[in-house]
Biopython code that builds the backbone (N, CA, C, O; Angstrom):
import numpy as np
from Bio.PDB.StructureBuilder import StructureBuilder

atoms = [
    (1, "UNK", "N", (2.339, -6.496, -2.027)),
    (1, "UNK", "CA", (1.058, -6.524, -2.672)),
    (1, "UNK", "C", (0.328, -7.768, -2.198)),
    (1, "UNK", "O", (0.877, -8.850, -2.410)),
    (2, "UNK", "N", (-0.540, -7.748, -1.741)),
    (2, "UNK", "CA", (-2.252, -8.526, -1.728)),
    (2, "UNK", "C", (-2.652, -9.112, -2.622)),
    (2, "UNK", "O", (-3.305, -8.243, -3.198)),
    (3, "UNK", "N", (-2.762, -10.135, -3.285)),
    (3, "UNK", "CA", (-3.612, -10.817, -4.404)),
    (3, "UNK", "C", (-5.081, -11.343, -4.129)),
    (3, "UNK", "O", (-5.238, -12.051, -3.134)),
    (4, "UNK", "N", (-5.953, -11.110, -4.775)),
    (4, "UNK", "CA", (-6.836, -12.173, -4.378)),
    (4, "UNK", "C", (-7.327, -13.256, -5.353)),
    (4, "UNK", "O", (-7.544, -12.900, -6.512)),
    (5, "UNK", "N", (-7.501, -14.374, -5.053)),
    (5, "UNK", "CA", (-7.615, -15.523, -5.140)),
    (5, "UNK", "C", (-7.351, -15.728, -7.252)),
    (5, "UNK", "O", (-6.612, -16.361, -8.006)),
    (6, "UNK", "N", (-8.540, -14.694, -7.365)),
    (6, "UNK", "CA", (-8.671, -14.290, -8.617)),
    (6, "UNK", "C", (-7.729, -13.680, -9.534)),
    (6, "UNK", "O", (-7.282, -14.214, -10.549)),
    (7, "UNK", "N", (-7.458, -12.508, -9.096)),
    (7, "UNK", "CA", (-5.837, -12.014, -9.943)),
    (7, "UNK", "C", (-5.013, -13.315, -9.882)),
    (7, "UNK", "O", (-4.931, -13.911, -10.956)),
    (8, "UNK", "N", (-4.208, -14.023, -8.520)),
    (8, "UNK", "CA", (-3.620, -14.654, -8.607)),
    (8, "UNK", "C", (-3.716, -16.232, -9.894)),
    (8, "UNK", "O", (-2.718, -16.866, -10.238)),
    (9, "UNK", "N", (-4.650, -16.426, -10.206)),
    (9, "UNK", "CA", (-4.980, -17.265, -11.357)),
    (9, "UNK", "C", (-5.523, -16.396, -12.368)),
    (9, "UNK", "O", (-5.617, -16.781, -13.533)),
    (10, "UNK", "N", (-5.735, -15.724, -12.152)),
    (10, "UNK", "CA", (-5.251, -14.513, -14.066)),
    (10, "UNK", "C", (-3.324, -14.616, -14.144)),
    (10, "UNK", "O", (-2.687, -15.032, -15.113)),
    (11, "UNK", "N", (-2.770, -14.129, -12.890)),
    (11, "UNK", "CA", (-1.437, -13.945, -13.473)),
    (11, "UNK", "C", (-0.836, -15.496, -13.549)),
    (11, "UNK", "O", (0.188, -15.527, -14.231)),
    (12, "UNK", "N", (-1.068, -16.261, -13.232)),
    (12, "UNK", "CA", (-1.193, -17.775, -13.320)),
    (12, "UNK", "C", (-1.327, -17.851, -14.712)),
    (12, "UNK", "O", (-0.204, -17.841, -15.215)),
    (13, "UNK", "N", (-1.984, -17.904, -15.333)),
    (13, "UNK", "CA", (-2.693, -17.983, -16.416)),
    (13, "UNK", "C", (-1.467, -16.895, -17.899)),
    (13, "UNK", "O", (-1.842, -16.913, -19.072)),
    (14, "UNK", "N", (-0.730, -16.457, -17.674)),
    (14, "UNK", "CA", (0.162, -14.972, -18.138)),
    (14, "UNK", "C", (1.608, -15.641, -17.498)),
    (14, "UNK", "O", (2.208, -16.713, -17.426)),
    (15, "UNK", "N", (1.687, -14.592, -17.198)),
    (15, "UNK", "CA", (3.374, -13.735, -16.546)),
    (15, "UNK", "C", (2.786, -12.870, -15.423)),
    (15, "UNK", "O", (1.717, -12.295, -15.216)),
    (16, "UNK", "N", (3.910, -13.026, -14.814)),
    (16, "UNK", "CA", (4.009, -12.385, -13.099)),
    (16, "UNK", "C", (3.986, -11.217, -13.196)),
    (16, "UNK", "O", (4.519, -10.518, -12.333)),
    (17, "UNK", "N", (3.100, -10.464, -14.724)),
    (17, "UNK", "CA", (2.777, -9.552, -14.507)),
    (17, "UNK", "C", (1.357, -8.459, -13.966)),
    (17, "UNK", "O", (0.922, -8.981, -12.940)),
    (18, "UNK", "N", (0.948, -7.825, -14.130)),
    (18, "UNK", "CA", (-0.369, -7.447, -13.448)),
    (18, "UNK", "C", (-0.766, -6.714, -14.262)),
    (18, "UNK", "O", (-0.464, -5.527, -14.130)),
    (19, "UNK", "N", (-1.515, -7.089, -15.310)),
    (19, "UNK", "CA", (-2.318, -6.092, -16.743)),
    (19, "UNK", "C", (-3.049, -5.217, -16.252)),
    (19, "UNK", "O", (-3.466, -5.514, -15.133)),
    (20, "UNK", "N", (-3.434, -4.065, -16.721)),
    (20, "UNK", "CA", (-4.976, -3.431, -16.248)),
    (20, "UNK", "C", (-6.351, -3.981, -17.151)),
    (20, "UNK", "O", (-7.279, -3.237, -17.469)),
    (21, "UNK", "N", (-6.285, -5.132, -17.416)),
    (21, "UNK", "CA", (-7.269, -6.201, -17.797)),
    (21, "UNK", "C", (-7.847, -7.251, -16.507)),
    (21, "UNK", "O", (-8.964, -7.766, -16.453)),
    (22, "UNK", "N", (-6.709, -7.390, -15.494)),
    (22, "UNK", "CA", (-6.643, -8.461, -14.789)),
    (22, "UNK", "C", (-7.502, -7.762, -13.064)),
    (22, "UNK", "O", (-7.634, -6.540, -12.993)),
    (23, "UNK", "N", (-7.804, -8.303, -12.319)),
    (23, "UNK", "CA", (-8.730, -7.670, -11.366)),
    (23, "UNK", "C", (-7.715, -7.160, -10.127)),
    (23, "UNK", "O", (-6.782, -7.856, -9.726)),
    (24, "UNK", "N", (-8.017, -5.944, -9.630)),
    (24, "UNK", "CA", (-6.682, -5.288, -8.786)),
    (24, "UNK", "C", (-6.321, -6.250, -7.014)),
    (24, "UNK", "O", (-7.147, -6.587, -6.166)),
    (25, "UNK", "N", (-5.180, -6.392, -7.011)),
    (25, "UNK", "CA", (-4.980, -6.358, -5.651)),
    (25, "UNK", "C", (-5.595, -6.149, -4.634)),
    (25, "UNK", "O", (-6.083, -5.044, -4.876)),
    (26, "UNK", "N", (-6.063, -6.545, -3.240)),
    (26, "UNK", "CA", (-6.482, -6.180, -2.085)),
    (26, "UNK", "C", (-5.546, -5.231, -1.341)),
    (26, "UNK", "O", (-5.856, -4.895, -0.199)),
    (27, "UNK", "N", (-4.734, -4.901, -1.746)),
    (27, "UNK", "CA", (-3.606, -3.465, -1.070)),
    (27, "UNK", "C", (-2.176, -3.722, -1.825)),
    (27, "UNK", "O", (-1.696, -4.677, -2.435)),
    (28, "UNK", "N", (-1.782, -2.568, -1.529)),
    (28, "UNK", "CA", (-0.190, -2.473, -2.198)),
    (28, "UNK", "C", (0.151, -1.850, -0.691)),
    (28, "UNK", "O", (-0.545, -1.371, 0.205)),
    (29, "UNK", "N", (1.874, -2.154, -0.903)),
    (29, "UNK", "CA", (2.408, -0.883, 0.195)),
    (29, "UNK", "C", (3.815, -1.038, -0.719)),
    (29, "UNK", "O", (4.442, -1.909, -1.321)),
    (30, "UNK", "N", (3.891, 0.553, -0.378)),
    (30, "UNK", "CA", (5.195, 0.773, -1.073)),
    (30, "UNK", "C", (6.156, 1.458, -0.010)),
    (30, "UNK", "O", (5.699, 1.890, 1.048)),
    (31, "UNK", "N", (7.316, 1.529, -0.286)),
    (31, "UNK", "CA", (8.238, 1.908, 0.396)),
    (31, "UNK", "C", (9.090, 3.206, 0.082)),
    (31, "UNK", "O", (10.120, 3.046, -0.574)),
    (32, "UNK", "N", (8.749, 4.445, 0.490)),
    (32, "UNK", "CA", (9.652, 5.366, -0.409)),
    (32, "UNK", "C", (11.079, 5.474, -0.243)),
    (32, "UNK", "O", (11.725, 5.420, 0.803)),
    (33, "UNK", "N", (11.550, 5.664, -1.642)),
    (33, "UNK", "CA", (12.932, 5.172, -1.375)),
    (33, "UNK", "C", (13.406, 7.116, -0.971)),
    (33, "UNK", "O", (12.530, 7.923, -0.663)),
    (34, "UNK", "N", (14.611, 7.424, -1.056)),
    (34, "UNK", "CA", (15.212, 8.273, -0.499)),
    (34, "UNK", "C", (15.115, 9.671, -2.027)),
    (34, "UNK", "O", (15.679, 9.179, -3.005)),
    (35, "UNK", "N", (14.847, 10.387, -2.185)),
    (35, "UNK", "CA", (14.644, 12.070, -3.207)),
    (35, "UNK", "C", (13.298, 12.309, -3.246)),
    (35, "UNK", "O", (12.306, 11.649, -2.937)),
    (36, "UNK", "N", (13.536, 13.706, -3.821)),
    (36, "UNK", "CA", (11.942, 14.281, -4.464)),
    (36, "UNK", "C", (11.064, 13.476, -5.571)),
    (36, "UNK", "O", (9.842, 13.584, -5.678)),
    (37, "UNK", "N", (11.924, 12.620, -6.404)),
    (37, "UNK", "CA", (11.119, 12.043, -7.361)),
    (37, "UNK", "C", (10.529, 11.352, -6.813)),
    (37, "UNK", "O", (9.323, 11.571, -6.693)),
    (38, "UNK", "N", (11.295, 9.884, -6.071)),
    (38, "UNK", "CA", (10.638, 9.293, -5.687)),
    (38, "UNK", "C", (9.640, 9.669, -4.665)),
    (38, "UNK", "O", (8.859, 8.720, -4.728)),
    (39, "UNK", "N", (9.231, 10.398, -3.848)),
    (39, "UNK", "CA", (8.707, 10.738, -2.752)),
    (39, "UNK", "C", (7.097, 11.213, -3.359)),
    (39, "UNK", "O", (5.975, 10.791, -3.079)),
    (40, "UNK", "N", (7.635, 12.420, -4.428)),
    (40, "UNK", "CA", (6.704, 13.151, -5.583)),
    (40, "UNK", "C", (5.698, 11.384, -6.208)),
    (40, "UNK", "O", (4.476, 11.404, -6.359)),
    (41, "UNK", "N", (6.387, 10.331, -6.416)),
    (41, "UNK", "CA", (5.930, 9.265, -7.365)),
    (41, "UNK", "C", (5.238, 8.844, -6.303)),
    (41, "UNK", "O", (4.136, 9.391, -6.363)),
    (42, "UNK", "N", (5.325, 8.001, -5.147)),
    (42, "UNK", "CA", (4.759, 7.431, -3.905)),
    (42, "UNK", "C", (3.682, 8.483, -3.415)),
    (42, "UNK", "O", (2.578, 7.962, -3.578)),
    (43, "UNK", "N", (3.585, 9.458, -3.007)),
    (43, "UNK", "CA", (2.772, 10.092, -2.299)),
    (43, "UNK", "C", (1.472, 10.740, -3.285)),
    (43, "UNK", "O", (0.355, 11.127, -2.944)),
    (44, "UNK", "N", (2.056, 10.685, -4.499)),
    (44, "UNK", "CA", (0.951, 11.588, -5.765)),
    (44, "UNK", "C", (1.009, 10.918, -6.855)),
    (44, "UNK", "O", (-0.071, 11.251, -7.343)),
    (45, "UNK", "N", (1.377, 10.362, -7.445)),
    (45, "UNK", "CA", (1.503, 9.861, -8.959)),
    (45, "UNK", "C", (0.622, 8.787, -8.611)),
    (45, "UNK", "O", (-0.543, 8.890, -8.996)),
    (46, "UNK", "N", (1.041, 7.526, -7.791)),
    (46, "UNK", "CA", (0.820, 6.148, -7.608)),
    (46, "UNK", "C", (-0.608, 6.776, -7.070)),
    (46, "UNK", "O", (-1.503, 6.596, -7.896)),
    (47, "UNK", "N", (-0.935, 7.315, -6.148)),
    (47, "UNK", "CA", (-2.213, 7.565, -4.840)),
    (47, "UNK", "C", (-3.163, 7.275, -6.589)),
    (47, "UNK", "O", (-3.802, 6.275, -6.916)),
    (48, "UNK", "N", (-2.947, 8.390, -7.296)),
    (48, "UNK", "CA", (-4.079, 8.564, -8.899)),
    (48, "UNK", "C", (-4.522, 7.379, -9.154)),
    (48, "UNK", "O", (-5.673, 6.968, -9.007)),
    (49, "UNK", "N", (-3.170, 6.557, -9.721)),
    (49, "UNK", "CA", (-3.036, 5.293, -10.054)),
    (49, "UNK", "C", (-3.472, 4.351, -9.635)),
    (49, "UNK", "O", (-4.078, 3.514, -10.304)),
    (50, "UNK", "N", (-3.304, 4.307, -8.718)),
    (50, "UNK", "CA", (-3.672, 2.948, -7.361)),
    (50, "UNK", "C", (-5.398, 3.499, -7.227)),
    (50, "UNK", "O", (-6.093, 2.613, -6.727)),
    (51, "UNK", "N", (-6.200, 4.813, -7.591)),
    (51, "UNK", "CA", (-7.265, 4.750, -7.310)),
    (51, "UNK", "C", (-8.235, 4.714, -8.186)),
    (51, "UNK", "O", (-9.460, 4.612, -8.121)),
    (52, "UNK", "N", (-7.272, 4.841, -9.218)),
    (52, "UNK", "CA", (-8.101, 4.572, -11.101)),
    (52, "UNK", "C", (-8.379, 3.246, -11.096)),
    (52, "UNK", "O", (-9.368, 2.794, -11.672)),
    (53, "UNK", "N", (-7.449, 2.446, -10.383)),
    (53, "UNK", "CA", (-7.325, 1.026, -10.926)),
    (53, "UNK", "C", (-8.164, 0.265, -9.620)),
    (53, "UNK", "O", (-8.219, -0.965, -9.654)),
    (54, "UNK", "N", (-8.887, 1.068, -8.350)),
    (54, "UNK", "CA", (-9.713, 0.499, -7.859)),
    (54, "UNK", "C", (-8.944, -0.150, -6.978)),
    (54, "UNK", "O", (-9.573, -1.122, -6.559)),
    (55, "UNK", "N", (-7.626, -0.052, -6.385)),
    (55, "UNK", "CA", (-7.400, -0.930, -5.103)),
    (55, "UNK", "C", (-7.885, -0.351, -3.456)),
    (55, "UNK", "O", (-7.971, 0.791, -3.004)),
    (56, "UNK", "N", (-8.048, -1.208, -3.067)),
    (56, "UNK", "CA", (-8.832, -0.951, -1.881)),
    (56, "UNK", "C", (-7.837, -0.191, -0.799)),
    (56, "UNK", "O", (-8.294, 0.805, -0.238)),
    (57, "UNK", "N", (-6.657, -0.572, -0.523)),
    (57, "UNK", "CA", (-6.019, -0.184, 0.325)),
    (57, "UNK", "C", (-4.601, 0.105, 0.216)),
    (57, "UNK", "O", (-4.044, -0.901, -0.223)),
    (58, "UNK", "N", (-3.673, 1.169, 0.454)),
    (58, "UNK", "CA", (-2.679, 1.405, 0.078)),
    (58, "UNK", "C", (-2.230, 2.195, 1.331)),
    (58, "UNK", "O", (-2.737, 3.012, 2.099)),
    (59, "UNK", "N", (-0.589, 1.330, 1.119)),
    (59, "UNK", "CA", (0.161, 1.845, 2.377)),
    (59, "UNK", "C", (1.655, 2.642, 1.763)),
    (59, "UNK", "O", (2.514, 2.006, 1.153)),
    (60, "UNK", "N", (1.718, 3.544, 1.941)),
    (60, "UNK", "CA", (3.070, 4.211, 2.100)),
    (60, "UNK", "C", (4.237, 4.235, 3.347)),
    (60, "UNK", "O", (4.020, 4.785, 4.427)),
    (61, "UNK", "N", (5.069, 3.783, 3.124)),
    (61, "UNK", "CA", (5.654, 3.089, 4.691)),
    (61, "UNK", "C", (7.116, 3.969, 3.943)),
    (61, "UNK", "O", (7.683, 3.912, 2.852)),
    (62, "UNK", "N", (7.304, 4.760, 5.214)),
    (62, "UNK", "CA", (8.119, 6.129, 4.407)),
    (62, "UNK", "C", (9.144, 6.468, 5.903)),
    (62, "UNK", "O", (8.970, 7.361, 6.732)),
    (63, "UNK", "N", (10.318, 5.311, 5.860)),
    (63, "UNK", "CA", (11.385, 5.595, 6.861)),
    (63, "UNK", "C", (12.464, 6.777, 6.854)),
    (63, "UNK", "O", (13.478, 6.826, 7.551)),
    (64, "UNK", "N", (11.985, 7.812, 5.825)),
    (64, "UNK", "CA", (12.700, 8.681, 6.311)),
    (64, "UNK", "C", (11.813, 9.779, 6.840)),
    (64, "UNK", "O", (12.380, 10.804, 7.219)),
    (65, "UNK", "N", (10.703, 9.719, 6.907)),
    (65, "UNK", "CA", (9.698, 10.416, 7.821)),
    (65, "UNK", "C", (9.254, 9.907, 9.380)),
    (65, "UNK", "O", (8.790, 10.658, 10.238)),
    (66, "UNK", "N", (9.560, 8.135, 9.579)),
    (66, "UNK", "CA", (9.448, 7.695, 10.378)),
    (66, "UNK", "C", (7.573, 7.571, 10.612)),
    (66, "UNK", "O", (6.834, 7.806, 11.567)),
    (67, "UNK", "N", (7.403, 7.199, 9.538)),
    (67, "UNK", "CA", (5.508, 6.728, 9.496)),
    (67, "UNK", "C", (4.922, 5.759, 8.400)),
    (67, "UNK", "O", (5.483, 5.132, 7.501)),
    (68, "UNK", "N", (3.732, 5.843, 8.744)),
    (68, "UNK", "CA", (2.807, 4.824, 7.467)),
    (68, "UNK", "C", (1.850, 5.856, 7.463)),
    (68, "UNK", "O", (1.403, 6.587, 8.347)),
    (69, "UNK", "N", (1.634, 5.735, 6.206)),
    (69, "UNK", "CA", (0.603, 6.547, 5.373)),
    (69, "UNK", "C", (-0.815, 5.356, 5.220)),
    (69, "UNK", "O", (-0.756, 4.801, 4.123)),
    (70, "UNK", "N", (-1.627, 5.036, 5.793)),
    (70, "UNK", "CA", (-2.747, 4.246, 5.248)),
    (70, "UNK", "C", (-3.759, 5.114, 4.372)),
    (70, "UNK", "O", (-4.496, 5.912, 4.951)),
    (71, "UNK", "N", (-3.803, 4.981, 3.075)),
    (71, "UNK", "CA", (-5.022, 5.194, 2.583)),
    (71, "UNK", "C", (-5.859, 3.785, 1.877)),
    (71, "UNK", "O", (-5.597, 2.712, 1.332)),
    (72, "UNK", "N", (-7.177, 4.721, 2.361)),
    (72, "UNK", "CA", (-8.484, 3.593, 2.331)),
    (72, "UNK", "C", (-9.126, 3.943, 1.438)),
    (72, "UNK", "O", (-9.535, 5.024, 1.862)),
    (73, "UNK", "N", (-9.663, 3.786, 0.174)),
    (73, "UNK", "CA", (-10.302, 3.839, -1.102)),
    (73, "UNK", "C", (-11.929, 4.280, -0.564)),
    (73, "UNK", "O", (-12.513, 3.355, 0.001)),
    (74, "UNK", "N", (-12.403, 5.078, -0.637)),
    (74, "UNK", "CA", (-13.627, 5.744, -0.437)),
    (74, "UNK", "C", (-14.248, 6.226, -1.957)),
    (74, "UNK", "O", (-13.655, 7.051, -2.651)),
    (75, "UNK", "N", (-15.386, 5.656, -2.320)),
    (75, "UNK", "CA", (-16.395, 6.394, -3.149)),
    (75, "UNK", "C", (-14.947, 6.862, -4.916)),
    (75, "UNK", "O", (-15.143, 7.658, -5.835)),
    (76, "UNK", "N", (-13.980, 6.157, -4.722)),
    (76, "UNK", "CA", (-12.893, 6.192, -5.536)),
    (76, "UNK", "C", (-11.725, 7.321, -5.509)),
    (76, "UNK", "O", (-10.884, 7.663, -6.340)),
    (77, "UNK", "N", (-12.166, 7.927, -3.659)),
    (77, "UNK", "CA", (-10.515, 8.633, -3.902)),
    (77, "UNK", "C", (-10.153, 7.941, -2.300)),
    (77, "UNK", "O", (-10.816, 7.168, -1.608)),
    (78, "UNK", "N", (-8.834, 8.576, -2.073)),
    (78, "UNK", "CA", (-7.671, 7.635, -0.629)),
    (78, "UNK", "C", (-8.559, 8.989, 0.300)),
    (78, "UNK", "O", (-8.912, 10.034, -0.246)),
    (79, "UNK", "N", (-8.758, 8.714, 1.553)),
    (79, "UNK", "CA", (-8.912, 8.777, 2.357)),
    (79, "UNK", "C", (-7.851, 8.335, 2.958)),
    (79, "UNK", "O", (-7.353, 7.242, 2.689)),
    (80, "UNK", "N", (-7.159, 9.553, 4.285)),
    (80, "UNK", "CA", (-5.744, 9.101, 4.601)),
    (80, "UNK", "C", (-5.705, 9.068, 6.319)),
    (80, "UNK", "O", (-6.541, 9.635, 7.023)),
    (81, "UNK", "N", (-4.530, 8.265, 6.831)),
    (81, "UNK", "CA", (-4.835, 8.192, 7.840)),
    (81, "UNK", "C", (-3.038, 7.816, 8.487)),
    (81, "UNK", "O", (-2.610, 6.760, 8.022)),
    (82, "UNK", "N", (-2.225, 8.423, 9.277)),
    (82, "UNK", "CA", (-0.545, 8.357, 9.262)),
    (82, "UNK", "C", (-1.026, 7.803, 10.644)),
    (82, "UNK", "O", (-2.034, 7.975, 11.330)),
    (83, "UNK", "N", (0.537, 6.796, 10.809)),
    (83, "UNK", "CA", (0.680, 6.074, 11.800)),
    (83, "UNK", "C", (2.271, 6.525, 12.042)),
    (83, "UNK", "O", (3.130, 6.503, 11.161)),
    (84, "UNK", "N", (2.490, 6.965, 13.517)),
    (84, "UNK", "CA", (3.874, 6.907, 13.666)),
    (84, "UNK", "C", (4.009, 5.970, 15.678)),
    (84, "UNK", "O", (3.209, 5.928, 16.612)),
    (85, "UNK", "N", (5.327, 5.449, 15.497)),
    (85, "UNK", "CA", (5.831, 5.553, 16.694)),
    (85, "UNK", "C", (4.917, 3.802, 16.849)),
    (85, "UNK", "O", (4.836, 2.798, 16.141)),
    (86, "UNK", "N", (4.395, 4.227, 18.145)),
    (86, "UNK", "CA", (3.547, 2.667, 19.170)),
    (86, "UNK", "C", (2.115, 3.213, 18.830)),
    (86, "UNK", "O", (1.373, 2.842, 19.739)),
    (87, "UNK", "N", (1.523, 3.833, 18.037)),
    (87, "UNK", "CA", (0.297, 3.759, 17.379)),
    (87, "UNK", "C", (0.264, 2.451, 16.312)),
    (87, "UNK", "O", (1.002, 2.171, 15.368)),
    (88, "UNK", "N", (-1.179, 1.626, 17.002)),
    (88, "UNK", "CA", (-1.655, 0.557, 15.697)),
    (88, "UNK", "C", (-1.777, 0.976, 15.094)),
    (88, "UNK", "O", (-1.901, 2.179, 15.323)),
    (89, "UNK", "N", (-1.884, 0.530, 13.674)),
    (89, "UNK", "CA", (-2.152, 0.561, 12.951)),
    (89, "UNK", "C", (-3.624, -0.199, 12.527)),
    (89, "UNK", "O", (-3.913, -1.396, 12.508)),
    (90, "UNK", "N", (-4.430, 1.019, 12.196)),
    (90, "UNK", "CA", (-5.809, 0.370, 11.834)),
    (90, "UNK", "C", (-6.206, -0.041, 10.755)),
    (90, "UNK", "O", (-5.889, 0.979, 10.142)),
    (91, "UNK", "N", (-6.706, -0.776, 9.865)),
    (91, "UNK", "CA", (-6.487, -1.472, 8.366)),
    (91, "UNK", "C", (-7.956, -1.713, 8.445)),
    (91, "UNK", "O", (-8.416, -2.532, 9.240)),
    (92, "UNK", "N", (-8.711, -1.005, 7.622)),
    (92, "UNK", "CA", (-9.835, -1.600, 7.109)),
    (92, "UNK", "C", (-10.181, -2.964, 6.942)),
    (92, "UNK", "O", (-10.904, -3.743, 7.563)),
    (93, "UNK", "N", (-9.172, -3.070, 5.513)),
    (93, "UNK", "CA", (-9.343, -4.395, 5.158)),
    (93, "UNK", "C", (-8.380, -5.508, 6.144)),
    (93, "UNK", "O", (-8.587, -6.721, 6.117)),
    (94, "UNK", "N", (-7.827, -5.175, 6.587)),
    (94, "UNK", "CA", (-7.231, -6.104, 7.424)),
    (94, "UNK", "C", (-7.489, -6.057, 9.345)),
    (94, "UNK", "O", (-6.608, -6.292, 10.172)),
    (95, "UNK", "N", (-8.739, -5.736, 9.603)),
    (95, "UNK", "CA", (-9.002, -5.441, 11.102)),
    (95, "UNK", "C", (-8.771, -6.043, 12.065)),
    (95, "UNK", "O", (-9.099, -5.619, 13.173)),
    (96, "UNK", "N", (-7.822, -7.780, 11.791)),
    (96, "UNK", "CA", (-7.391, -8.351, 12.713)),
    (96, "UNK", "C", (-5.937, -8.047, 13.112)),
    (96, "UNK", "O", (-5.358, -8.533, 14.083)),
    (97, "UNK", "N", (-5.207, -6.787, 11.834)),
    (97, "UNK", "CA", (-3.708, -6.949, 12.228)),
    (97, "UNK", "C", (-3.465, -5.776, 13.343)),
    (97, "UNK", "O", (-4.098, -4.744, 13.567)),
    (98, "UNK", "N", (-2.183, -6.394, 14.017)),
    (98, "UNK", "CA", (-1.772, -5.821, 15.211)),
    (98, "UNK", "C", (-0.502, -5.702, 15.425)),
    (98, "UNK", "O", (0.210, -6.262, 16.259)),
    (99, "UNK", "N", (-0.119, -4.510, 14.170)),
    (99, "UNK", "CA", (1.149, -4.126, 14.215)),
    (99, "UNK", "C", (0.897, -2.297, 14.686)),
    (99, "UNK", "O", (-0.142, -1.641, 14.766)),
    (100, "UNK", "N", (1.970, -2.015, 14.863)),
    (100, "UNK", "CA", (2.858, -0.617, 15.143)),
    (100, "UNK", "C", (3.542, -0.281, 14.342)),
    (100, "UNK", "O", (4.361, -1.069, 13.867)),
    (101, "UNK", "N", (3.435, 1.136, 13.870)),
    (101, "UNK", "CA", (4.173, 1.995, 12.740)),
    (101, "UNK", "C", (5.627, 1.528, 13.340)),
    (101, "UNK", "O", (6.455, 1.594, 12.432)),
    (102, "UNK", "N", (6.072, 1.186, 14.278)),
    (102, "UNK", "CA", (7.514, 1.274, 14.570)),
    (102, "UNK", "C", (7.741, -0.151, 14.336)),
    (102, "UNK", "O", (8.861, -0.526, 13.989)),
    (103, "UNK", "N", (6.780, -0.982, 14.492)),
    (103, "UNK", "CA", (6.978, -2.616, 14.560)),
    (103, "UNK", "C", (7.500, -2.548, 12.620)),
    (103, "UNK", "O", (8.615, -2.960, 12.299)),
    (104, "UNK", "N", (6.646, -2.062, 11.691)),
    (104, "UNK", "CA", (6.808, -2.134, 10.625)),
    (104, "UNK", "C", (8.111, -1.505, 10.065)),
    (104, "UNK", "O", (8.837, -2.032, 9.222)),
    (105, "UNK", "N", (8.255, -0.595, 10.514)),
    (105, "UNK", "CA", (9.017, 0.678, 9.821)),
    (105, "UNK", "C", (10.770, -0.301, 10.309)),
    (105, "UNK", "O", (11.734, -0.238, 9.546)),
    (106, "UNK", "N", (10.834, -1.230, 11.863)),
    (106, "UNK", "CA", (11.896, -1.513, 11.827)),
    (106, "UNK", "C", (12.355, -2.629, 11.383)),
    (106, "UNK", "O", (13.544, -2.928, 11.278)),
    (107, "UNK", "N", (10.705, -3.788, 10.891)),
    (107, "UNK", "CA", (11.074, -5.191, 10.179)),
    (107, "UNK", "C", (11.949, -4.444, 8.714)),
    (107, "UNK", "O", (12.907, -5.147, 8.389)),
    (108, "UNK", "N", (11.749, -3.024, 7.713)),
    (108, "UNK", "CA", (11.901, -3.048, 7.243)),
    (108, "UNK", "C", (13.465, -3.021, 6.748)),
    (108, "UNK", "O", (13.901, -3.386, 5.656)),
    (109, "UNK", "N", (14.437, -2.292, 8.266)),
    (109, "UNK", "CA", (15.402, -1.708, 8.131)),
    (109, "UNK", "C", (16.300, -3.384, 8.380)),
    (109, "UNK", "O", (17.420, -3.697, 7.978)),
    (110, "UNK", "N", (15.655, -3.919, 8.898)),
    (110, "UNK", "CA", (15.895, -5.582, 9.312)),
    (110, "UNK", "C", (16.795, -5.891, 7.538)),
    (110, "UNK", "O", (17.973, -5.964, 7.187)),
    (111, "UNK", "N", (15.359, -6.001, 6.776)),
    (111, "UNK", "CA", (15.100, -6.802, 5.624)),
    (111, "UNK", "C", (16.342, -5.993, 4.483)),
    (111, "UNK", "O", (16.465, -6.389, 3.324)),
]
sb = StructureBuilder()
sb.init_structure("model")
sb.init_model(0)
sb.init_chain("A")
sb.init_seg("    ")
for serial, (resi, resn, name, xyz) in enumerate(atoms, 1):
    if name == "N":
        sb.init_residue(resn, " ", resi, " ")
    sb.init_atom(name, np.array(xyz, "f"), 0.0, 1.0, " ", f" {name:<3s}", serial, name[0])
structure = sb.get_structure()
């Protein structure tokens, strides 16, 4: 998750938690872990969630598909856009980064 300047001194201000009082993140990325629930929760539950609550950018980084899911917050729904393999990755909000779905997908198997 992304903070900006602002959330980060709301949750300053609290617990390291993230109210829906407090102002949203500049992106999340989540990682789907391995079943239908989780997969069902990451790809549809959260997308709702993450676009009720106004975050700008959300990544699904999903190694058992071998891709990234970028969605970009449009007019308040995701607009989607998959990255696999030695394709950049293009980031709205982030237009200087210069990673690869594979650069990401293998820091993760690293970590």
């Amino acid at each position: 998750m992304i903070l900006t300047q602002e959330l980060l001194e709301a949750i300053a201000q609290k617990r390291a938690t993230i109210t829906p009082d407090m102002p949203s993140p500049v992106m999340v990325v989540e990682v789907v872990s391995p079943g239908k629930i989780n997969e069902d929760r990451d790809y549809r539950y959260k997308r709702s969630e993450y676009a009720a609550r106004g975050i700008p950018e959300y990544w699904i980084v999903d190694p058992g598909k071998s891709r990234i899911t970028l969605l970009t917050l449009v007019d308040g729904l995701y607009e989607e856009s998959v990255f696999q393999g030695t394709e950049i990755i293009r980031s709205a909000t982030f237009p200087m980064l210069d990673l690869t779905a594979s650069q990401v997908l293998t820091a993760g198997q690293v970590l």
